[in-house]
LOVEX-946442 format. One record per residue (C-alpha): residue in one letter; x, z, y. Coordinates in steps of 0.05 Angstrom, whole numbers, plus 32768, in hexadecimal, padded with zeros to 4 digits. Layout:
AXZY ...
REM end
This chain:
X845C8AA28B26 X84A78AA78B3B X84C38A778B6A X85098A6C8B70 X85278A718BAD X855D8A408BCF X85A48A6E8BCB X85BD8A668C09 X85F78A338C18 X86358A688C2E X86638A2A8C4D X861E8A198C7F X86128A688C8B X86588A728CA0 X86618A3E8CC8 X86218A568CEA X863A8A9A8CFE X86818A7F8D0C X866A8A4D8D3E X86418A7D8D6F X86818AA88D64 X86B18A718D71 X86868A5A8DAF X86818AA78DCE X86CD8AAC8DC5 X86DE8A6A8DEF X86A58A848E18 X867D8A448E17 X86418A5F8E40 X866C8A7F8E7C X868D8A3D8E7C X864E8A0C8E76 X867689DE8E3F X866E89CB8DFB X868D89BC8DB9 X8683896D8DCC X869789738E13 X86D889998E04 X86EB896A8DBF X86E9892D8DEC X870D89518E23 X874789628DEA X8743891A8DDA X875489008E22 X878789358E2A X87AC891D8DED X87A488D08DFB X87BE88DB8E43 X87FC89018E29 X880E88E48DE1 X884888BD8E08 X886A88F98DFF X887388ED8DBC X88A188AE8DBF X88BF88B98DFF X88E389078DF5 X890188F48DBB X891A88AF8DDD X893F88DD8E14 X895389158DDD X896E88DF8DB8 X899F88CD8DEB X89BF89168DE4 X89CF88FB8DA6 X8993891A8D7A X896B88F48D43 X893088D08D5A X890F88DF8D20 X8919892D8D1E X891089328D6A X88BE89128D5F X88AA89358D2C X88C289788D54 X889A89578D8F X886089548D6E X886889A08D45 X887989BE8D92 X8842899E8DAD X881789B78D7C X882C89FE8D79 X882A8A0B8DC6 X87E089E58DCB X87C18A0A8D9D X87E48A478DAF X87C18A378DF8 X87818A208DE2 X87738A5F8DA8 X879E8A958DCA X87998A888E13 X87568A698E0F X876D8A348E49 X876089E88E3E X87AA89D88E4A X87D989B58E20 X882389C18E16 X885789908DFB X88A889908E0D X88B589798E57 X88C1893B8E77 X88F9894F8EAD X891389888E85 X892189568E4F X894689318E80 X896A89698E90 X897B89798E46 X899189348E3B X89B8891B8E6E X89CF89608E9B X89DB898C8E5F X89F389638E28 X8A0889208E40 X8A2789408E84 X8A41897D8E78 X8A51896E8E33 X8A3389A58E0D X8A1F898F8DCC X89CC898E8DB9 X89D089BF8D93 X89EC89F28DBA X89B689D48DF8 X897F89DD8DC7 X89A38A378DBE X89968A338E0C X89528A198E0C X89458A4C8DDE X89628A868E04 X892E8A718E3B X88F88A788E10 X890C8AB28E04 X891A8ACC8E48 X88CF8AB58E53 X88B58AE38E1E X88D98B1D8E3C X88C78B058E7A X887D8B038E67 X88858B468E43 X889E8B698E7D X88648B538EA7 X889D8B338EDC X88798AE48ECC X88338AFD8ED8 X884B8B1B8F1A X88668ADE8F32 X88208ABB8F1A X87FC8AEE8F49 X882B8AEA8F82 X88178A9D8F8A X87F48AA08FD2 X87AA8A938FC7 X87B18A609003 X87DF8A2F8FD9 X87B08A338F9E X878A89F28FB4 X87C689D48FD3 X87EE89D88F95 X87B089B38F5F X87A9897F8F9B X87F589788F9F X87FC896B8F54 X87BE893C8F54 X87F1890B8F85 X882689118F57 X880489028F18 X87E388CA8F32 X882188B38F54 X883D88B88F0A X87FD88898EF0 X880F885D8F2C X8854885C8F14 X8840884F8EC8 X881688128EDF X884A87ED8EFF X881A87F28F3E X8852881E8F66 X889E880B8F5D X88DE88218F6C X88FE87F88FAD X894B88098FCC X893687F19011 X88EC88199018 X88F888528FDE X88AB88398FBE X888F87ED8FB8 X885087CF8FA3 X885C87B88F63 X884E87728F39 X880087728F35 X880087368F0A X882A874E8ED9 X880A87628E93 X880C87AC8E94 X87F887B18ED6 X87C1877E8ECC X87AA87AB8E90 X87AA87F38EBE X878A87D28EF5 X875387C68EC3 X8753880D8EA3 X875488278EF4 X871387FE8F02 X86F388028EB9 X86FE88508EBA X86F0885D8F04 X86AE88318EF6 X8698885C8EC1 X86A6889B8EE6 X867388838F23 X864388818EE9 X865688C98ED8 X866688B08E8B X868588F88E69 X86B788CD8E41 X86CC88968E7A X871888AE8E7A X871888AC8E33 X86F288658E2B X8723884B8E61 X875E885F8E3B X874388478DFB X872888058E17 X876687F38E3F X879188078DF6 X876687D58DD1 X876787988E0B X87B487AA8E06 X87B587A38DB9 X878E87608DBB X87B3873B8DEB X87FB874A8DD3 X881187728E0B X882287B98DE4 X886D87B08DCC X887287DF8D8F X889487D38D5B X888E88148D1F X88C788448D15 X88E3885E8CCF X88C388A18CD7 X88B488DC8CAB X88A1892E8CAB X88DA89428C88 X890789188CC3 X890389618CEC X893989838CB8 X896889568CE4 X895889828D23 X893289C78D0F X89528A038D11 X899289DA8D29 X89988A048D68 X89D38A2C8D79 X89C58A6A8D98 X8A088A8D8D91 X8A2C8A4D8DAE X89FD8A4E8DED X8A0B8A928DF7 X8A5E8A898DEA X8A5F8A548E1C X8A398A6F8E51 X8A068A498E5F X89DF8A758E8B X89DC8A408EC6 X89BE8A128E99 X898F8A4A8E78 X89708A5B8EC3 X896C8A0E8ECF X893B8A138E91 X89158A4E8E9E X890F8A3A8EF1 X88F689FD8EE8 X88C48A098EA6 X88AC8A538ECF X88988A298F0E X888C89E38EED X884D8A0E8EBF X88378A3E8EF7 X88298A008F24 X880589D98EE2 X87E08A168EDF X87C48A288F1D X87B989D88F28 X879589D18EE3 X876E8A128EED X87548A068F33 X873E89CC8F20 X871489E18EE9 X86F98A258F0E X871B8A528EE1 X873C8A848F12 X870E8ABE8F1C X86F38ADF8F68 X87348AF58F79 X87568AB58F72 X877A8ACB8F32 X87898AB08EEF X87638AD58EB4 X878C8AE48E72 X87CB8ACC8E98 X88008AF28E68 X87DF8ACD8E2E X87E58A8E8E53 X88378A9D8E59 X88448AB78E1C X881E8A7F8DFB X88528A518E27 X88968A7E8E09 X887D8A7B8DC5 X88788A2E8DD7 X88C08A1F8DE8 X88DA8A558DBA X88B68A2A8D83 X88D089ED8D9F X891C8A018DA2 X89188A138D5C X88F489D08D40 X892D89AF8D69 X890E89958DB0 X891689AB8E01 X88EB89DB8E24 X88A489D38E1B X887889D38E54 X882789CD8E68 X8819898D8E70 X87F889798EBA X87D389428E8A X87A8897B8E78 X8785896C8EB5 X876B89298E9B X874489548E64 X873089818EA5 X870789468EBA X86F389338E80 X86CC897E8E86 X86FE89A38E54 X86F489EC8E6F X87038A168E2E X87448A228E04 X871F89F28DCE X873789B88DFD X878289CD8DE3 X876E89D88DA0 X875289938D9E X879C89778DB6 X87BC89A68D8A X87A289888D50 X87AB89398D60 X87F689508D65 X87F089698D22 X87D489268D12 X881289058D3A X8849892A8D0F X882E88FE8CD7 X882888C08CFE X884A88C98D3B X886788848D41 X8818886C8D48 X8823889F8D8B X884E88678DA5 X881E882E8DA6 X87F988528DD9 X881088238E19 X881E88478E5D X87EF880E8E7D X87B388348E50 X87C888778E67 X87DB88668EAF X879788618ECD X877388B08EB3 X87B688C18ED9 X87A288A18F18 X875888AE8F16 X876288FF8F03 X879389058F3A X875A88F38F6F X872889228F4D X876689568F5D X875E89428F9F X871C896F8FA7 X874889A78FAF X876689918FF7 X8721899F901B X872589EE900D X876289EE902B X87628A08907B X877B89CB909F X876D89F190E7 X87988A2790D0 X87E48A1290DD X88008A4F90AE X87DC8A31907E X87D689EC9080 X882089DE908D X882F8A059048 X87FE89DB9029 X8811899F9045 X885A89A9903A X884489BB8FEE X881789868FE6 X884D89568FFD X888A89728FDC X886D896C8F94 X8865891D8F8F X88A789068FBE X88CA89378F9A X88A9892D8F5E X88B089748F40 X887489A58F3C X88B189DE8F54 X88C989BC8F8F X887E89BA8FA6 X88788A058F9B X88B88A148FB7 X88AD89F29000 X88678A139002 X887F8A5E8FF6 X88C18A52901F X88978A339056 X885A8A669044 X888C8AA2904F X88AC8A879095 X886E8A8290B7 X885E8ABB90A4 X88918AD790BD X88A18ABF90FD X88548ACF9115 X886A8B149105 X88378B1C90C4 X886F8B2C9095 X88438B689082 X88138B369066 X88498B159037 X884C8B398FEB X88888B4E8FDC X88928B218FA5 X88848AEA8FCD X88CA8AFD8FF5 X88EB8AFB8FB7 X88D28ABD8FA2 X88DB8A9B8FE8 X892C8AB48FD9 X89318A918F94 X890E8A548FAD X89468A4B8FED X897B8A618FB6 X896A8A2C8F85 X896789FC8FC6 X89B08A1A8FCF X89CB8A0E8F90 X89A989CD8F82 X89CD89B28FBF X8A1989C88FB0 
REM end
């Protein structure tokens, strides 16, 4: 008698030898993660840094550059360089245009100097550029290598004081004051009222080692925001199509006519130093650097961050950076590139409905910042406190990064100091050579920056 057999379903049997493929590719096992783990870890990353999405094209838009055109080339910038990090790289950090270099763009380039956006946005894209060749040469992975193992944990702990100096910042907690530099801020007042919450709800969770407590924190302290009044939002006329206004706007040959070359190294400085410190920070913290203290598929990781800012130039934004946020997805147990996948994609979602970005209040956000930044904090006990040639580096670095608040200052005091010691114990045999070099461009950028 025949018996007819069930044809198998080809969408199920693909997906069943593309998963096991996908999951040996992002090296699941080595990593001891999983789709869920690194989904929700993409999730936290995104909701810690969606400000981003309202707040560069607020700045950009004082260079005189549409609002509109400037979010929607957030969001396509953000996208590209995420998943370029997440699929290419296979690292669970997230890129989106930079908050400082923005700044910079705005307010030094255009508004100062009077060079008009489009002709900042040829320089920005001579940088990325610069990075490629850069990262093609092998000269960026060098300077990668040459980081002195000994700073490693000083660097991730530095950075976890600055971000959660940010999240202090964000929560009104920690103020600006003439006579003391830093105050103590309002505690009664609504947004600070609303992150103290998140801070205790969160940090609450965490003690009962809940996988999505920075996550729930954010999205509980968002929804006590929504229901008593306190978000001020108010929708933006917004569409796609708005980034005609600022893609592919960029003038190269004008950059180049004018000279900008200053301004050029000011971009590729900053970004170089600004993403080797997110790196090593981000990557300590997750245990991703191998026995000898150095950074697997590091070229990928660069060129991944040139194609980035290349992308972004031409959509019609500033240098695009990794985002020290990533960290909050860290914690959240993100150890694979799908963790930057997973942000890639809600930016995707964001260029359709980016203005929904900008409900997301500061108060929500302000707390993962704090609470991450003491899990960086780990870091500090590898470091050698008995050992003055080290610790003072560290120390110096550690400092440097928050009361300066720039990842590059941090690095810079560390080598500079780092390289001194060194030499003046007479162990300038022990220094690489690039290290020298380094040392020389950090005290020359000290130089210039104080003409």
């Amino acid at each position: 008698m025949y018996t007819a057999q069930a044809r198998p379903c080809y969408p199920d049997l693909l997906m069943r030898q593309l998963i096991p493929r996908a999951e040996r590719y992002f090296e699941f096992d080595a990593l001891g993660t999983s789709w869920r783990t690194e989904c929700l870890a993409g999730v936290t990353t995104f909701m810690t840094m969606a400000y981003i999405v309202f707040v560069n094209p607020s700045i950009l838009h004082d260079a005189g550059m549409p609002i509109a055109g400037v979010t929607a080339a957030t969001c396509l910038a953000a996208a590209v360089g995420s998943l370029l990090m997440g699929g290419f790289a296979r690292y669970p950090i997230a890129l989106a245009p930079g908050m400082g270099l923005n700044a910079y763009f705005a307010y030094s380039v255009v508004k100062g100097m009077g060079v008009d956006w489009h002709t900042a946005l040829g320089a920005v894209f001579i940088s990325g550029v610069a990075f490629l060749l850069l990262t093609a040469l092998g000269i960026r992975q060098m300077i990668v290598n040459a980081i002195p193992s000994e700073l490693y944990s000083a660097v991730a702990a530095g950075v976890g004081l600055f971000i959660a100096f940010i999240g202090l910042r964000n929560a009104g907690i920690v103020v600006s004051d003439p006579a003391t530099t830093v105050a103590l801020g309002n505690l009664r007042a609504p947004g600070t009222l609303l992150a103290l919450f998140g801070l205790m709800l969160t940090g609450a969770l965490l003690c009962a080692r809940v996988r999505a407590a920075i996550l729930i924190g954010v999205l509980a302290t968002w929804a006590l925001a929504a229901v008593s009044g306190t978000i001020q939002w108010h929708a933006q006329p917004y569409s796609v199509a708005a980034i005609t206004s600022t893609a592919l706007q960029l003038n190269v040959r004008g950059a180049i006519g004018r000279g900008l070359f200053e301004i050029v190294f000011v971009f590729l400085f900053v970004d170089l130093f600004d993403n080797v410190g997110t790196l090593v920070a981000v990557g300590k913290k997750a245990g991703l650097f191998d026995e000898t203290h150095k950074i697997p598929r590091v070229n990928r990781i660069l060129f991944s961050d040139a194609i980035a800012t290349i992308t972004g130039a031409m959509a019609g934004t500033s240098t695009v950076v990794s985002y020290i946020e990533s960290s909050a997805g860290v914690a959240a147990g993100g150890r694979s590139g799908v963790t930057a996948i997973v942000v890639g994609l809600l930016f995707v979602v964001a260029l359709f409905v980016a203005p929904l970005a900008g409900a997301l209040p500061e108060s929500a956000t302000a707390p993962a910042l704090i609470l991450v930044g003491s899990m960086m904090m780990t870091t500090a006990a590898e470091i050698e406190w008995t050992e003055p040639g080290i610790a003072i580096p560290a120390f110096l670095t550690m400092l440097a990064i928050p009361l300066t608040f720039s990842i590059a200052n941090g690095l810079a005091f560390g080598f500079i100091s780092y390289t001194l010691l060194k030499v003046l114990r007479g162990r300038f045999r022990e220094v690489n050579w690039m290290v020298y070099v380094l040392t020389a461009l950090f005290v020359a950028r000290f130089w210039y920056l104080g003409r």
